[in-house]
Every structure is written in C-alpha cells, then in structure tokens.
N, C-alpha and C positions, 0 to 999 in steps of 0.2 A: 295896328287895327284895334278895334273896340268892336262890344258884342251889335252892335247898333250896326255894325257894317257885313251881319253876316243875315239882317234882316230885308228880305228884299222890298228894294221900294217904288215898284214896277209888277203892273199884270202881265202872266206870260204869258209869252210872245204864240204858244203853240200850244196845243190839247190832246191831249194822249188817253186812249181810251182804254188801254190797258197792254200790259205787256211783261217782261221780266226781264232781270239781270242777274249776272252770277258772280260775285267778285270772289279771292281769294285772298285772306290776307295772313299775315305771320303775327304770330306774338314775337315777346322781346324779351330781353333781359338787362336789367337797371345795372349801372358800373356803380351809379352813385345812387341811392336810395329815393323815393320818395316817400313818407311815412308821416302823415299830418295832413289835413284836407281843412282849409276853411267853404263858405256855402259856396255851392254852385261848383262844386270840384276844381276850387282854385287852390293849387298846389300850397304846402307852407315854407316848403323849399324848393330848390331845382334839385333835376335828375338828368341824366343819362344817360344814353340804350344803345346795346347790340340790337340791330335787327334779325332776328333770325331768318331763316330758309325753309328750314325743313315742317316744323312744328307749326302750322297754321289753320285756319277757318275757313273753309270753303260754304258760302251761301248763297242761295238763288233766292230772291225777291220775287214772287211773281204779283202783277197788281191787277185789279179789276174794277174800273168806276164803278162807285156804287149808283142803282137807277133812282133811287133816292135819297138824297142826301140826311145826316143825321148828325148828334154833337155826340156819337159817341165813336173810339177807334175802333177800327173792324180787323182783326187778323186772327191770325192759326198759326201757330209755330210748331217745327217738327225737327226732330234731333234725329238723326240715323234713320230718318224713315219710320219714325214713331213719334207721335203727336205729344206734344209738352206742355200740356196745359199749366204746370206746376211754372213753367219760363214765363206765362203771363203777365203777371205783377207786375218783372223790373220791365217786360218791355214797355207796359203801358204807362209806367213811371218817366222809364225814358221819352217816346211819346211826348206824355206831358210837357215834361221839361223843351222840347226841339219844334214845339208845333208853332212856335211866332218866326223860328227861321224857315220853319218846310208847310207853310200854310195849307198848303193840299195834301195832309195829312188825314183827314176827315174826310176827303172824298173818294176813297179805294178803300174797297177791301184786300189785303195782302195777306198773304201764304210765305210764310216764312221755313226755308228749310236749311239746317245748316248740318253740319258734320266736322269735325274735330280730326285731324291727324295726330292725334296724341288724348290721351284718357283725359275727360273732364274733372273739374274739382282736384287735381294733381300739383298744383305750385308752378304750370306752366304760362300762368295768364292768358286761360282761356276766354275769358271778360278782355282781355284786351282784345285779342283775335276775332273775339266773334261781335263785339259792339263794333271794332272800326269795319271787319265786310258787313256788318249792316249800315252804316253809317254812310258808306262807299254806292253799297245800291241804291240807297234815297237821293243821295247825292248825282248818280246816274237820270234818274227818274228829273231831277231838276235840270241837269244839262239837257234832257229833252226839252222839256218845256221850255227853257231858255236858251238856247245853243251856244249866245255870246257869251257865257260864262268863260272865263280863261283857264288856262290847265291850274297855273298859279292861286286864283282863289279857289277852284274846285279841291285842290290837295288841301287850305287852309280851313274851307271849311268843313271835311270831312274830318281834318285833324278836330276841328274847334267842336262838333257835335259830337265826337265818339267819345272826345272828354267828359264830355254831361253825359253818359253812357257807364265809362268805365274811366278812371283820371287817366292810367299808364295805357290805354286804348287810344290818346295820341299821336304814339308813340309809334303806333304800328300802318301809319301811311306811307312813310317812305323810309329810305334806310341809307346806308349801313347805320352810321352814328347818327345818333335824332336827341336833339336836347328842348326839355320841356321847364318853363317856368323860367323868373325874371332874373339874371346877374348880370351884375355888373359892367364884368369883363367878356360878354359874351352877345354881340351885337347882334340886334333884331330878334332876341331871346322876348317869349312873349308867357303869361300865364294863363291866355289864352286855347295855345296851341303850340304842336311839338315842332319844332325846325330842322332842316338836316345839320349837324355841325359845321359852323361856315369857315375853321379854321383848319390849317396844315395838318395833315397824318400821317405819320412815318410810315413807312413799306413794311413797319414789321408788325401792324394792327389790320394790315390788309388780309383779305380773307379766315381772320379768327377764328378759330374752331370752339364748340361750345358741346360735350359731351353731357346728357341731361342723364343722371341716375336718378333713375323711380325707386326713389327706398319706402314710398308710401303715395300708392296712386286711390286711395280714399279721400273722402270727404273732409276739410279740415277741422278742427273743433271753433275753432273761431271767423270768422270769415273778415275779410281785408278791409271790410267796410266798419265794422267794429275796430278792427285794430286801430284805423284810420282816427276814428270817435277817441278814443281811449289817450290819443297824445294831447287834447286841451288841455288838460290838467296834470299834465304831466312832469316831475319833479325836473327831469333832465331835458325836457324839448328843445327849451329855446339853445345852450347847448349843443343838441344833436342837428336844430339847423343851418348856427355857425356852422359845425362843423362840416356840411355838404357840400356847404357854399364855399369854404374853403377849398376841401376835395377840388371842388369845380376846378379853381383858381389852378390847383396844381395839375390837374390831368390836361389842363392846354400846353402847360409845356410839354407833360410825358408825350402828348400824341407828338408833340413835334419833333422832339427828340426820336420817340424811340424807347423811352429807359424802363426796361420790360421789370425793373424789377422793383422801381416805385410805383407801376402799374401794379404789380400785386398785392403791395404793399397797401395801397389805395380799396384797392378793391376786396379783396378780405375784409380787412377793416369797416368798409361800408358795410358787406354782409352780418357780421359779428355785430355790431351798434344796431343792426334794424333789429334782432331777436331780441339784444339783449331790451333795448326799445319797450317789448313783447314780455320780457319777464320783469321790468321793474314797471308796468303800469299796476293802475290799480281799476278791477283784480288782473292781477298777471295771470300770463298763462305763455305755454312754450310750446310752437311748432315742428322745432327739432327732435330728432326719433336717435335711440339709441345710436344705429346704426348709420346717423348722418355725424356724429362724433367720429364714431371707428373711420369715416370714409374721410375726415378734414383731419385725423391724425394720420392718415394713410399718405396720404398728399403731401404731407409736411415731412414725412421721414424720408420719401423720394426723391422728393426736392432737395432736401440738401444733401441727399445721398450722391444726388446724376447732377445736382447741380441746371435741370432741365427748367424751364418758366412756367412750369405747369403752376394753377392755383383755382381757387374754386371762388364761387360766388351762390349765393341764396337767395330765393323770392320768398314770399310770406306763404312757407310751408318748408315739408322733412326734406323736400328732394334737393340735388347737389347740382349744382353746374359748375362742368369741370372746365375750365376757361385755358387753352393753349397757342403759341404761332402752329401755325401752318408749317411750318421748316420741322416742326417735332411731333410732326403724324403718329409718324410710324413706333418709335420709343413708347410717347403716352399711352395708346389705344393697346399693345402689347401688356401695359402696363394696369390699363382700365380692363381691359379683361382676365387677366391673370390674378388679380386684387381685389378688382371696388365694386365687378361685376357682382362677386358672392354677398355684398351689403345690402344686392337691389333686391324688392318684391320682383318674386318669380325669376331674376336675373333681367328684368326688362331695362333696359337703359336708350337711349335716341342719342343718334351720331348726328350734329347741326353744325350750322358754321353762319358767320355771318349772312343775312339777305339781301337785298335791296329794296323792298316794299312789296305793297300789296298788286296784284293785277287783274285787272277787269279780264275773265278768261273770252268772253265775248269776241274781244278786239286783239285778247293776248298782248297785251302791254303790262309795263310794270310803271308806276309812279314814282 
C-alpha cells in the first residue's frame, strides 16, 4: 500500500452528529531498535516489538459537530482529569499532518481525555500508547461514517496515522510481535505501517515476561524526537542501520528455533548501540542513570551465576526492562525484588508480559 491508499476517495456514506469512543491501547518495547527518522516518520531502519499488556493508554474521544464550520482544529485535551493545554501543539501538529486521510477533522469539536497506566515522560512510550488510542478513536469515528471499511485496512490505517503521531506508535495496534519498516526478508514489511510478524515463533517467546524498573520516572533531558534529529549526521549511522537490518535477518531464525540465548545476545546488544548512538552524536548526551549500570551489571552476574535467560533491554531513557520466558517466573521476580528493586525511584517497578493489541473497550475486542 502507498499513502494515497489511506486517502479516502469517496463521500461518506453516513453522518454523525456527535458521539464518543474509548479505546485502550498498550505501548511496546523495541527488540531491535528504531533510532533515525527521515520526513514524514519514515523509519531509517526496521524495528521490532513486544506488545505489552499491562502498561497502556486509555482514551475517550468525545466529538460534537461544530454549528459552524471553520479552518481551524477545535479540541480540549485532558490528562487524569486535568486539562493540558501544554499537549496542544503536538496534537494540532498531529492534526495537521492526518487531516487529507480524516477529512472531517475540521468539523467536530473534540474532547480529548486520556490517562496512562504508568507515569508519563518515564521511557515507557507513552507517545506510542497514547497517539495510537487516539489514532484508534478517529479511526472509530471513520468506520462510522463509512461502515464498509474492513477490519484489515481499519488496523492499517490506524497503524499508518499513529506513525505521523509518534514512529514506534505503530507498533502498538496489534500484537504480540509487530514489525515496523522495509527488509528484505520479511514479507509484506511496510515503512508505512507496523505488521504482526508473519513468520514461525517458538513456544519459548510465548507469553514473555517484561519487568519495567523505574530507576527515573522524570522528565528526560532530551526527548526522542531530538535524539531521532541527531543520527543525520551521524559518524556511525549508516553502520548502526546495517546492523538492525542484520539483527532482523537473525532473530527469524531465533523466533523459529527457539535459541534463548542468541536472543539475548541480540537484544542487549540493540539496547547498548541505541545509547551508545546517544553518547557519540553530536552534542552527545546520556539517558542512563547511575543506577541503570548497577541494574545491567546485576543481571549479568545472575545470569551466569543460575545460568537463567533473564536479560534486559532499554527504550530512549534510565529505565530497565527486564526481559524473561514465562517457565522462569518465579527464580527472576524473587530475584528482581531481593536486588534491582533497591535501584528503582521509590522501589516502584511494573510486572508486564507480552499483549495482543489495543481494544475498543466499547465493543471490548482486541485487534
């Protein structure tokens, strides 16, 4: 598909005077990095994602034709039941950017209310989570007006606007494995939009566990869209997006196999290259926190102590994700609270495991 196909070219069929929707959807976590953005949030490499469960966006859309129409966006956004004027900007940037696919943009006023299961500005990709359930309700608001929309472009192109939103906000329409941007060996991979992985997964990536240490639930010093800006020019880019695309290449055999321990091997390694990424741009700077060393030297001395799969991975911020099977519940989490818990602010940490997508609570379905 091409962006041309996400333009409708047809009046709709039906007219909605106003109404609301509430969707829920999860953030993710990247196995394989994305870190380079050319225009239009077209990725500069592929990436790959856990869906989460636990850690998601809950938002209600509500709309209200406006009695007179106007060229400017009309909304209100509200965070925990407190108005966000300061959220303004990116949504009306957003907005901007999606109003040739959602033309009746301009004729509702909307109320935007969303809530976070997990602290904002924290390294949990709350920008994924809360662009794609906004992206999911506009989306809702189109299957009204048009009904024949099919489940299949509805998922594509909630994937393909929540990218103009947030890139790794593709990521979070369906799940478990969702892979974003073009290789080779990975059929119907698009840089459009995030896909579910269409290839074989061993029983031993089934239900993944994904333990998130808050070792710094503040505001980060750089935010993702700079760091994004910052790999143009970058001494090691092209480099770092061989090497993803690589990655890629090897984690279709790990999912088929099984082999938990090139999976780690994989996945560390992505997280260590995206900071390191982060300290040799120019100007560099570092998202890591003391205390997210002490927790990836903690992990490493366990590991080859018990010999267990535990391993961690990073998003662009201090906090840890502890990455385990399902068969090693019980060991690791004994093991995350007797150890990695004292590294976290306030000892807060979130128990997650892989998801399956976002769900219209409405209908109560998941995608």
């Amino acid at each position: 598909m091409v962006e041309q196909d996400f333009i409708p070219k047809y009046n709709y069929k039906l007219t909605i005077e106003s109404g609301k929707f509430t969707w829920q959807s999860p953030s993710n976590i990247a196995l394989v990095k994305y870190w380079g953005k050319k225009e239009h949030q077209i990725p500069k490499n592929p990436s790959i994602s856990f869906t989460l469960n636990t850690c998601k966006t809950t938002t209600t859309l509500k709309f209200e034709k406006k009695e007179v129409p106007t060229e400017l966006f009309s909304f209100d956004v509200f965070l925990d039941g407190k108005k966000q004027d300061d959220f303004k900007p990116k949504i009306e940037t957003f907005f901007k950017q999606i109003e040739s696919y959602l033309p009746f943009l301009k004729e509702y006023h909307f109320v935007i209310e969303t809530s976070n299961s997990f602290p904002h500005s924290s390294g949990i990709a709350s920008s994924a989570s809360g662009m794609s359930a906004l992206a999911l309700c506009l989306m809702s608001i189109e299957k009204k007006l048009n009904p024949d929309i099919t489940q299949e472009y509805f998922n594509k192109k909630a994937s393909f606007l929540s990218r103009l939103g947030s890139g790794s906000a593709c990521r979070s329409i369906e799940g478990d494995l969702i892979f974003w941007g073009i290789h080779k060996e990975i059929g119907g991979s698009s840089n459009l939009f995030g896909i579910k992985y269409p290839y074989q997964v061993h029983n031993n990536f089934k239900n993944y566990q994904d333990t998130i240490l808050l070792v710094d639930k503040g505001e980060k010093q750089v935010s993702s869209t700079v760091g994004h800006n910052l790999m143009h020019n970058h001494p090691f880019a092209q480099q770092r997006f061989e090497q993803a695309n690589n990655n890629i290449s090897k984690l279709i055999e790990v999912f088929k196999t099984g082999n938990l321990k090139s999976f780690i091997e994989i996945v560390e390694s992505e997280a260590l290259t995206l900071h390191a990424m982060m300290m040799t741009s120019l100007p560099y700077f570092m998202l890591m926190k003391p205390n997210t060393l002490k927790i990836i030297n903690a992990i490493w001395s366990f590991r080859n102590q018990t010999g267990l799969h535990i391993c961690f991975t990073l998003d662009a911020g201090a906090n840890v994700h502890v990455l385990y099977p399902e068969n090693e519940i019980k060991q690791v989490l004994k093991f995350i609270q007797n150890e990695l818990v004292a590294h976290c602010q306030n000892g807060h940490y979130i128990c997650d495991r892989i998801g399956f997508g976002a769900k219209n609570l409405q209908l109560n379905t998941e995608y």
